[in-house]
C-alpha positions as CSV (number, residue, x, y, z in Angstrom):
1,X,-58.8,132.6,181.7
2,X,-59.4,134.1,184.7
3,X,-63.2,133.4,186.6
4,X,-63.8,136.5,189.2
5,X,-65.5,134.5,191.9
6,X,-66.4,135.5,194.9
7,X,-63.8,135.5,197.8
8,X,-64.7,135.4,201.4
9,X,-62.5,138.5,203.0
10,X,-60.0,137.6,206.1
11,X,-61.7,141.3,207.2
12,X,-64.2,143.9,206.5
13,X,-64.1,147.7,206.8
14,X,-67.9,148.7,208.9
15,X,-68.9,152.3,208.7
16,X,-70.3,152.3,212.5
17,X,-73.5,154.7,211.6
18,X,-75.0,156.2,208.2
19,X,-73.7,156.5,205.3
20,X,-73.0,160.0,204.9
21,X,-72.6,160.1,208.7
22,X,-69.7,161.1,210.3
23,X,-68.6,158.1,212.1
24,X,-65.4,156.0,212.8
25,X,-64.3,153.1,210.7
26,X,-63.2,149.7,212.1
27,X,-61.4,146.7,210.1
28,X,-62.3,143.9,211.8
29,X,-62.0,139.9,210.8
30,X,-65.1,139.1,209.2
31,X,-66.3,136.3,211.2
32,X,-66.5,138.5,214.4
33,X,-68.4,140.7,212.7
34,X,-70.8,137.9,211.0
35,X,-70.9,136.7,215.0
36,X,-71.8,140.6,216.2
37,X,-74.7,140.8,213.5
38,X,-75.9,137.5,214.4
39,X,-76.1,138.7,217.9
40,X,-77.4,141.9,217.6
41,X,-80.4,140.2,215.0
42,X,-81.0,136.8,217.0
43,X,-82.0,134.9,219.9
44,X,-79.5,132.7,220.7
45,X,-82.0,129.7,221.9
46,X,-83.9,130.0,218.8
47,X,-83.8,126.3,217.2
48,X,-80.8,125.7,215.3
49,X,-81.9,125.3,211.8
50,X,-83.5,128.7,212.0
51,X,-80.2,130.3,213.5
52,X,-78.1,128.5,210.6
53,X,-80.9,130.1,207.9
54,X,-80.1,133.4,209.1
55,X,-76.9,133.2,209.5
56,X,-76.4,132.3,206.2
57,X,-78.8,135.2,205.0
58,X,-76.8,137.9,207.2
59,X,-73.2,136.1,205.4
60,X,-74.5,136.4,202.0
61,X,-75.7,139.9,202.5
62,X,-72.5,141.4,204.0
63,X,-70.5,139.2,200.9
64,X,-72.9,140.8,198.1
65,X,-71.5,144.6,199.6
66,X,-68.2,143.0,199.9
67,X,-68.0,141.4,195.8
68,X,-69.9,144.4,194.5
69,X,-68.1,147.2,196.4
70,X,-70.9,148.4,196.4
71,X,-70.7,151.5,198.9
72,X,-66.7,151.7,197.2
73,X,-68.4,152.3,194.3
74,X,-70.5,155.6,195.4
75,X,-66.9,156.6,196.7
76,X,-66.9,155.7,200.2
77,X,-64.1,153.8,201.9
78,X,-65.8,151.0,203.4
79,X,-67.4,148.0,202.7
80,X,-70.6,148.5,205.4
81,X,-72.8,150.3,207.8
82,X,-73.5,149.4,211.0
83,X,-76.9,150.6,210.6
84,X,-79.9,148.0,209.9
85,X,-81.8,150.9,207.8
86,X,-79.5,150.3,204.9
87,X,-77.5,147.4,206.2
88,X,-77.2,145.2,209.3
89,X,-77.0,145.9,212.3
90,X,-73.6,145.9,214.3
91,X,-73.0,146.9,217.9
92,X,-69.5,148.0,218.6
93,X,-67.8,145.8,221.9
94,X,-71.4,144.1,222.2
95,X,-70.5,140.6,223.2
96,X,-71.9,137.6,221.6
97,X,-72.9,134.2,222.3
98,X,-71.2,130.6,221.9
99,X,-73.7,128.7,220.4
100,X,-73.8,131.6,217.3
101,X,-70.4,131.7,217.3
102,X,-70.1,128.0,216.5
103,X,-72.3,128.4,213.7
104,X,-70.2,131.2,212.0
105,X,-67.2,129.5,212.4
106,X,-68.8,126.5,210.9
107,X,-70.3,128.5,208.0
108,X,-68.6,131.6,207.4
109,X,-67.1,130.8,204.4
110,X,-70.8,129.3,202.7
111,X,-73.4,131.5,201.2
112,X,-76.4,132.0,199.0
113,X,-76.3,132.2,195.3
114,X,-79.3,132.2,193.1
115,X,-80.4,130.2,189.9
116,X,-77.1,130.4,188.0
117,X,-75.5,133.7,189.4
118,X,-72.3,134.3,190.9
119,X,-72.8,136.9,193.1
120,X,-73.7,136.7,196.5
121,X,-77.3,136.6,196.5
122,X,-78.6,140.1,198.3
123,X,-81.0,138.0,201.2
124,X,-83.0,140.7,201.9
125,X,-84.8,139.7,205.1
126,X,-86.4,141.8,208.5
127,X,-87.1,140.6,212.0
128,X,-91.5,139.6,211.3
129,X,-93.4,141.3,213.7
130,X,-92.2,144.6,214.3
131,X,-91.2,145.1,210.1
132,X,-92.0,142.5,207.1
133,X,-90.6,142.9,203.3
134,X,-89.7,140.9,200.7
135,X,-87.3,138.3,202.0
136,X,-86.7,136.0,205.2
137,X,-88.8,136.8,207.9
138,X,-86.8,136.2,211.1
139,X,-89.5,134.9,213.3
140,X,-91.3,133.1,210.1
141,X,-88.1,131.3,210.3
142,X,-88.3,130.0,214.0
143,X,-91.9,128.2,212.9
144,X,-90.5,127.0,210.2
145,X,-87.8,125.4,211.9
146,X,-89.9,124.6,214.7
147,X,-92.0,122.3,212.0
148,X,-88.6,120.3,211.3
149,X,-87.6,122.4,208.1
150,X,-83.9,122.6,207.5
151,X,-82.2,126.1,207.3
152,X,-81.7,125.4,203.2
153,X,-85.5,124.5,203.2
154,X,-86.1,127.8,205.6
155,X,-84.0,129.7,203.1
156,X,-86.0,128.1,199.8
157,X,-89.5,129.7,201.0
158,X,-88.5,132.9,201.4
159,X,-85.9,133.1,198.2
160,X,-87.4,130.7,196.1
161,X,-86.7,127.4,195.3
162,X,-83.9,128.5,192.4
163,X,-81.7,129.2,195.7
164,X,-78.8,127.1,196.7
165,X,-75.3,127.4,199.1
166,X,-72.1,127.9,197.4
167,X,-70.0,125.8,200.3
168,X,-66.2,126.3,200.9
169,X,-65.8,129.9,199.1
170,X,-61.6,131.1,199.1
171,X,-60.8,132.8,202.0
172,X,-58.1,136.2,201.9
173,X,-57.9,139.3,200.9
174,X,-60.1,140.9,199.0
175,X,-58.4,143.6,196.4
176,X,-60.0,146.5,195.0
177,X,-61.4,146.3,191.7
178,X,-59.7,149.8,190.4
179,X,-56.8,148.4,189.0
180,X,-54.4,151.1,190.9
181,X,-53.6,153.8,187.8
182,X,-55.9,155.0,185.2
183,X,-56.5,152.8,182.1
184,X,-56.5,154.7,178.7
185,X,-55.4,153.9,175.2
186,X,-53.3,151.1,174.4
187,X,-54.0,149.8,177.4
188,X,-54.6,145.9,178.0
189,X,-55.7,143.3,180.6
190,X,-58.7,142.1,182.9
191,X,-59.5,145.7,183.5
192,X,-59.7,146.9,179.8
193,X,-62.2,143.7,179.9
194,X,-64.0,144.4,182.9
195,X,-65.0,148.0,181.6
196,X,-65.7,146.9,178.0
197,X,-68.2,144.4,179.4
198,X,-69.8,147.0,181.8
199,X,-70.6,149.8,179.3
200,X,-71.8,147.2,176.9
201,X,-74.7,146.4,179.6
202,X,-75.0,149.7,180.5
203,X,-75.8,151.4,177.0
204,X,-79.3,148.6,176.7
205,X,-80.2,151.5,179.6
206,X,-78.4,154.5,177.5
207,X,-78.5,154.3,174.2
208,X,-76.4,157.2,173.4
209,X,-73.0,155.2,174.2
210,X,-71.5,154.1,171.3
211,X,-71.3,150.1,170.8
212,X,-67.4,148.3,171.6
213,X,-67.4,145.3,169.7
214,X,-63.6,144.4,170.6
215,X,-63.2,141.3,172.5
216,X,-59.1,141.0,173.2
217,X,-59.5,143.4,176.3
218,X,-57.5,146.5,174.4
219,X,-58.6,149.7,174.9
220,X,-58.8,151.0,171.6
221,X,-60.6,154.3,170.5
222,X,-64.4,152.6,170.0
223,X,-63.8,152.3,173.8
224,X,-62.5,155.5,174.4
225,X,-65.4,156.9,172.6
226,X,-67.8,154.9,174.7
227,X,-66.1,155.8,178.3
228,X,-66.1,159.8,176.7
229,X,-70.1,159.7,175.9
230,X,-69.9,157.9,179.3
231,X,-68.3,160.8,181.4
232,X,-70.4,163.3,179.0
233,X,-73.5,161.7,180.4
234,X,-72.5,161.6,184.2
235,X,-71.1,165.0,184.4
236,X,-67.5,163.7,184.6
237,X,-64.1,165.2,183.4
238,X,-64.2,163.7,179.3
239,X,-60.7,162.5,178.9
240,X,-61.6,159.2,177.2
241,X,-59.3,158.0,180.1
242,X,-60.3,155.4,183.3
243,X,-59.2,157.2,186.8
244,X,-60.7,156.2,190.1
245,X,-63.5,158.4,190.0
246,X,-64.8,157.5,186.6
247,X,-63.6,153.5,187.5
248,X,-66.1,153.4,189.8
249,X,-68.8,155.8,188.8
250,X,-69.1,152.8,185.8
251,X,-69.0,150.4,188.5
252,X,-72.0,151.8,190.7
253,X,-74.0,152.3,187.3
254,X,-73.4,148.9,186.5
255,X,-74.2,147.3,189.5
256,X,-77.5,150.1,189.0
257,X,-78.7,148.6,185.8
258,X,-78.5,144.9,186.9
259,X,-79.6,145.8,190.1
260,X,-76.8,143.2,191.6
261,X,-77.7,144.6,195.3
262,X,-81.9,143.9,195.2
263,X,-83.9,141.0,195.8
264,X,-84.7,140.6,192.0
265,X,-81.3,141.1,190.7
266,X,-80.6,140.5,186.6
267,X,-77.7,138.6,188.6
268,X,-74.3,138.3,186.7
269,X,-73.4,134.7,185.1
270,X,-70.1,132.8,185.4
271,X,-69.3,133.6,181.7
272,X,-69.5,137.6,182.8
273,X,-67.4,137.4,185.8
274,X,-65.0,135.4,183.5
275,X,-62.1,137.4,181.8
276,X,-59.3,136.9,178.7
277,X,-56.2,136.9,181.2
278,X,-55.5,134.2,183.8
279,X,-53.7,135.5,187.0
280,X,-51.0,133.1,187.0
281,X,-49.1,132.3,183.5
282,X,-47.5,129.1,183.0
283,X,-46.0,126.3,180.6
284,X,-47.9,126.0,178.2
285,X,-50.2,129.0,177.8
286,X,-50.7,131.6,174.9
287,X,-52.0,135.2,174.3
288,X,-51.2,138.7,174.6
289,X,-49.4,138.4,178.2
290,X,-47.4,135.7,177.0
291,X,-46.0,137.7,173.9
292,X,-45.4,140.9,176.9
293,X,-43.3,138.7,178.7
294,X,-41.0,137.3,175.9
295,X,-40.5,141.0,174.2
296,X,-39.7,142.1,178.1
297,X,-37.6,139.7,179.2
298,X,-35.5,139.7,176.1
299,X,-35.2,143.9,176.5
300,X,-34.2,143.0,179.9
301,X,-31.6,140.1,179.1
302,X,-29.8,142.2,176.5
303,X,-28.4,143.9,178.9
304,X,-28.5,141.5,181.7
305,X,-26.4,138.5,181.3
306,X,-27.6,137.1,184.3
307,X,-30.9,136.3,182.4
308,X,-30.0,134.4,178.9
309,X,-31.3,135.2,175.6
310,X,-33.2,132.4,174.3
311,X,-35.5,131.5,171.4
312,X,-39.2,132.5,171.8
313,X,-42.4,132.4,170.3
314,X,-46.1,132.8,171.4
315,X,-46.1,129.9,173.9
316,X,-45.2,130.0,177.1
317,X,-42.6,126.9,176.4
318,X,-39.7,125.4,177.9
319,X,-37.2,128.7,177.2
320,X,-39.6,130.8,178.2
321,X,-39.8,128.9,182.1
322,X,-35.6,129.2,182.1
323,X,-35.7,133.0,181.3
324,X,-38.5,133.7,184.2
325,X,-36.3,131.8,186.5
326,X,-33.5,133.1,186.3
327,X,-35.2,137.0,186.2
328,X,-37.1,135.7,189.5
329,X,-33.9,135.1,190.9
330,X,-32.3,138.2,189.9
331,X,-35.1,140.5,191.2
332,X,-35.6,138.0,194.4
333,X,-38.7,136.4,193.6
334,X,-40.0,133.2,194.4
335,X,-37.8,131.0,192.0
336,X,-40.9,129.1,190.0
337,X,-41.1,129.3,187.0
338,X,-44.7,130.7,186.8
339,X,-46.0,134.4,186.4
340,X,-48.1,135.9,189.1
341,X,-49.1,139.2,189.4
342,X,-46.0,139.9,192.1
343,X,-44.0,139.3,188.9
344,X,-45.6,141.0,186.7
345,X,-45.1,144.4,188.8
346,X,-41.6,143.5,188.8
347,X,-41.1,143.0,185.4
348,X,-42.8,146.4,183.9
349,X,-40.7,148.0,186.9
350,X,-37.7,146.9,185.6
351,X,-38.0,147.6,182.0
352,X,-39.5,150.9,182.9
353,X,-36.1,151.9,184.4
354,X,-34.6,150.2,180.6
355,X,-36.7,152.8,179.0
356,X,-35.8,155.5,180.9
357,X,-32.1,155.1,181.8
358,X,-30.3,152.9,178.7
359,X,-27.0,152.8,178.9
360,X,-24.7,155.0,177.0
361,X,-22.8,152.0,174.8
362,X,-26.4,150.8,173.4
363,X,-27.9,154.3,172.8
364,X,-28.3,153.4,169.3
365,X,-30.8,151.0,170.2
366,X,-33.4,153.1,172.4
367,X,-35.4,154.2,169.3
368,X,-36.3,150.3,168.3
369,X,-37.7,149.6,172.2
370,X,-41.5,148.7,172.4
371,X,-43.0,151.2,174.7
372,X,-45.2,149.1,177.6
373,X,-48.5,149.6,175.6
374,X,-50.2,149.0,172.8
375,X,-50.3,151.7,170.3
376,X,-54.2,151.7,168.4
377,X,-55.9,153.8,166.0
378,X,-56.1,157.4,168.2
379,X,-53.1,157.6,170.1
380,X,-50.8,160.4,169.7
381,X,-47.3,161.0,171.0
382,X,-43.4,160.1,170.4
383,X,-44.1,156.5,170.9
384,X,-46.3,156.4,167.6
385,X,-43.8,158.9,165.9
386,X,-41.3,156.1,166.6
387,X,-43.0,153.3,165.0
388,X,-44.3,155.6,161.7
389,X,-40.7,156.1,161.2
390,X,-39.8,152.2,161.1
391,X,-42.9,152.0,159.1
392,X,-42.4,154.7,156.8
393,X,-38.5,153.2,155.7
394,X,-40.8,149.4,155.1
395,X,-43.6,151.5,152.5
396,X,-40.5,153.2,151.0
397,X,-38.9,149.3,149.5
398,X,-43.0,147.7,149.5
399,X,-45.3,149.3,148.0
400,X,-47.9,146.8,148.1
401,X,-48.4,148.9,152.0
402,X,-50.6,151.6,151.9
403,X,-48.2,154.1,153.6
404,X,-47.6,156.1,156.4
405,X,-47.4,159.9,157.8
406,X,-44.9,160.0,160.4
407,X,-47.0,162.4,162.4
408,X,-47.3,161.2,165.6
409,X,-51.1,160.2,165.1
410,X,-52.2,156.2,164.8
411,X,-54.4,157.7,162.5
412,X,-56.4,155.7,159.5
413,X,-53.4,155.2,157.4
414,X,-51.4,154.2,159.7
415,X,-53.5,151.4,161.2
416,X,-54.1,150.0,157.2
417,X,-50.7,149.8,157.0
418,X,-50.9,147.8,160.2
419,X,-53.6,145.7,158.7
420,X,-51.7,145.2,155.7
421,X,-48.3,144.1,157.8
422,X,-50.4,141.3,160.1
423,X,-51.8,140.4,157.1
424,X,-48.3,139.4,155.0
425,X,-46.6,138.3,158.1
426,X,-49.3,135.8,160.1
427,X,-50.2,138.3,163.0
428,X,-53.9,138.6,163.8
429,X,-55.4,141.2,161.4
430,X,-56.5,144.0,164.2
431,X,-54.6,146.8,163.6
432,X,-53.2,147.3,166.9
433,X,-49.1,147.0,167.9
434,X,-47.9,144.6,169.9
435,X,-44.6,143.4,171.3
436,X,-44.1,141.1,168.7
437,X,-45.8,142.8,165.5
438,X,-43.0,146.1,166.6
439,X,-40.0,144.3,167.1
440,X,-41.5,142.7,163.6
441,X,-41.8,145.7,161.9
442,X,-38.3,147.2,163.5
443,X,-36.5,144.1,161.9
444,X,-38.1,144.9,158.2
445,X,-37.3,148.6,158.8
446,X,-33.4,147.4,159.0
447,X,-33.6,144.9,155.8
């Protein structure tokens, strides 16, 4: 499984004015522009606990943008404002002092999480005299510190004392939650997962979306449904399908309802910000990704005898670390044995151009090839008119299956028959097609 923590970005894209302003946007490494904030908001000879406080509040505020995207999410391209009416403020080429830089460098990668949240904690604050809110008061924290409070104390009577400092956060790059193409049926993976559990939360606040109760991270038609009645109600294109625009008009409405960007956030737990897939696959793991990698490796190594043919099942076992090797090697990969993401890419790559370009001597073959998604109840196409076919010649010797209408439509039959299959052969019962539970059903086809 894979935990979505919060990662502390090498840099951060600043929006120097408004929002909706028109203004130029810098990249700049994040801990010069924690050290610009911190000198455009502070006193350099304020004690130091008070400077550490702030600091920290001003880190944790820019991170809580950063991990919710939040301004990516309303469809801007950057991560910040430079102005302190809706963000903090930063002066472009303003230079700063050594005493605050120390501080950042010390701290940079610390912030402020609440109770048992993950996110960032949003630290509200304002300078104390001039302006006072909800949140750290700037010069409250100079008397504070001034009575021999330390900055985590300074922090605690402002925030409450449910506050604490997640120390030594990752540090890189920080990749955009849209995962890059649109996600629609058959689909699979941390995304299908992230927006399943995001309209779940978002219909307590709108009723009218239907209910996903699927927990394998397939986008199957109840989540169709619930991203159609989603777009329906947000006056977006209703194609059941996840682009950019819809991606993160769920994202923004999410964030909305759990107000993850306000002082009183519903907050989101560990167990939310954790997901089905792991990043990285290795010896000994199991699941849907695992069974992807066996079918596609196998496609790829019948044709590749660089990369043997071995025995596989649904663990991630001694043959399976040979044949990623040796395809790692092929494709000029880092030769480990392990699947990353890098690898991943390459691998759908490559049996992409298998799909489309099969050689002429094994043409007799291209029919019983697993397409590179699932197939569930409502999708439609050649893909599905492919597998009724194998089905229909298994119903036509078994008549224990319901049947099938080679129609091109996983429609209600189809996925009984599906039911009925997993059931006599030890696949999960879910009605959906996987790698294994194709080449399965193309094997039985055949006799």
């Amino acid at each position: 499984m894979a935990v979505r923590l919060p990662v502390v970005p090498t840099n951060i894209t600043v929006h120097l004015g408004e929002p909706d302003q028109a203004a130029q946007d810098i990249t700049i490494p994040f801990t010069d522009y924690i050290s610009n904030v911190a000198a455009s908001e502070l006193y350099p000879t304020w004690p130091r606990a008070s400077l550490e406080a702030n600091i920290y509040a001003i880190i944790s505020f820019a991170l809580n943008r950063v991990y919710n995207e939040w301004y990516r999410s309303k469809g801007y391209n950057f991560d910040i404002t430079s102005s302190p009416t809706y963000d903090q403020t930063y002066t472009l080429n303003r230079s700063t002092y050594e005493n605050i830089d120390d501080i950042v460098n010390d701290i940079f990668d610390n912030y402020v999480v609440k109770g048992n949240q993950v996110q960032p904690y949003f630290t509200r604050y304002c300078d104390g005299r001039k302006t006072t809110c909800d949140g750290l008061s700037q010069w409250g924290s100079v008397s504070l510190a001034n009575q021999g409070k330390s900055a985590l104390d300074i922090l605690k009577t402002y925030y409450g004392n449910d506050i604490s400092i997640k120390y030594d956060a990752p540090v890189g790059d920080v990749e955009e939650g849209y995962p890059g193409s649109p996600v629609g049926l058959g689909y699979a993976g941390n995304p299908v997962l992230a927006i399943q559990r995001d309209l779940r939360r978002i219909r307590k606040n709108y009723p009218a979306i239907p209910d996903i109760s699927g927990s394998l991270g397939i986008f199957d038609k109840e989540t169709e449904d619930a991203v159609k009645k989603f777009q329906q109600i947000f006056s977006l294109p209703i194609t059941g399908v996840v682009d950019k625009g819809t991606w993160y008009k769920i994202k923004y409405v999410y964030n909305s309802v759990k107000k993850l960007s306000d002082l009183y956030s519903e907050g989101l737990s560990e167990e939310e910000a954790t997901f089905l897939y792991t990043d990285l696959l290795k010896y000994g793991d199991t699941g849907i990704e695992v069974e992807y990698i066996h079918y596609f490796l196998d496609a790829i190594a019948f044709l590749d005898r660089d990369i043997p043919r071995l025995p596989t099942n649904s663990i991630y076992n001694n043959n399976t670390v040979t044949m990623v090797k040796a395809f790692q090697e092929k494709y000029g990969l880092p030769v480990t044995g392990e699947f990353d993401y890098t690898d991943w890419t390459v691998l759908k790559n490559a049996y992409r151009t298998i799909l489309k370009s099969f050689p002429l001597e094994y043409q007799e073959f291209v029919n019983d090839l697993y397409p590179d998604y699932f197939l569930v109840r409502g999708t439609v196409g050649n893909d599905v008119r492919r597998f009724q076919m194998f089905l229909y010649e298994i119903c036509r010797r078994d008549k224990t299956i319901p049947g099938v209408r080679v129609n091109g439509i996983f429609d209600e039959l189809t996925e009984k028959s599906v039911r009925k299959l997993q059931s006599d052969y030890g696949f999960d019962v879910n009605g959906v097609v996987g790698p294994l539970l194709w080449r399965k059903v193309v094997e039985l086809s055949k006799g």
